[in-house]
Steps between C-alpha positions, in 0.01 A plus 500: 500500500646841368590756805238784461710867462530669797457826487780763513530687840532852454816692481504778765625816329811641674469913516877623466496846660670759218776610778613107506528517086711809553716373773558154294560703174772700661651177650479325156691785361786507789645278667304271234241286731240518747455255796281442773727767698424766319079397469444261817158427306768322227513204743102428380567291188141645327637841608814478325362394168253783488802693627719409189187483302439881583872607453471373163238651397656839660828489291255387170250793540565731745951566451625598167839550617552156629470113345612335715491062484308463780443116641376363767627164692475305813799289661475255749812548803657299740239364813204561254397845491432609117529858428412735176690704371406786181838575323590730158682255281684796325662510838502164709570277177441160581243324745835396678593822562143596661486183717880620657371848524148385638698296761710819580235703518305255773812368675388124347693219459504346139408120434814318389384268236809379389554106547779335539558189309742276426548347144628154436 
């Protein structure tokens, strides 16, 4: 017997207050990222979309003098707290590059995922 389709739950629409656009913006533009220490309300993962979701639209419609490559990503640190982090690619050039500054930024400790092994 075929499952019948639930229905979707509704997606709660995140408000992003304009002075949080502008603060992020600026931070996008120098040092290069934005972290839950600069916008405790980063540390909300729906938050932090709309957040990045916002900025981008900001630099598409609302900043003609900036373009900035703007991406969003969340990394996963040492004892199992995961943290966001919004970062101008133009500036902070890999995802590497953003975890080690995210860590910096939050005093974390990165996962070591490299195994040793032994060939035969």
């Amino acid at each position: 017997m075929a499952d019948t389709p639930k229905e979707k739950a509704a997606t709660p629409t995140v408000d992003i207050p304009a002075e949080d656009v502008e603060k992020a913006a600026k931070l996008i533009l120098d040092p290069g990222y934005v972290t839950k220490k600069d916008l405790p309300k980063m540390a909300d993962l729906a938050w932090a979309t709309a957040l990045s979701d916002a900025v981008t639209k900001h630099f598409l419609n609302d900043d003609d003098d900036h373009d900035p490559y703007v991406y969003f990503e969340q990394f996963d640190f040492d004892g199992g707290d995961i943290d966001s982090v919004i970062f101008n690619m133009d500036i902070v050039k890999t995802r590497d590059a953003a975890l080690h500054d995210l860590a910096d930024a939050l005093g974390e400790k990165i996962v070591n995922n490299e195994v040793q092994q032994t060939t035969y």
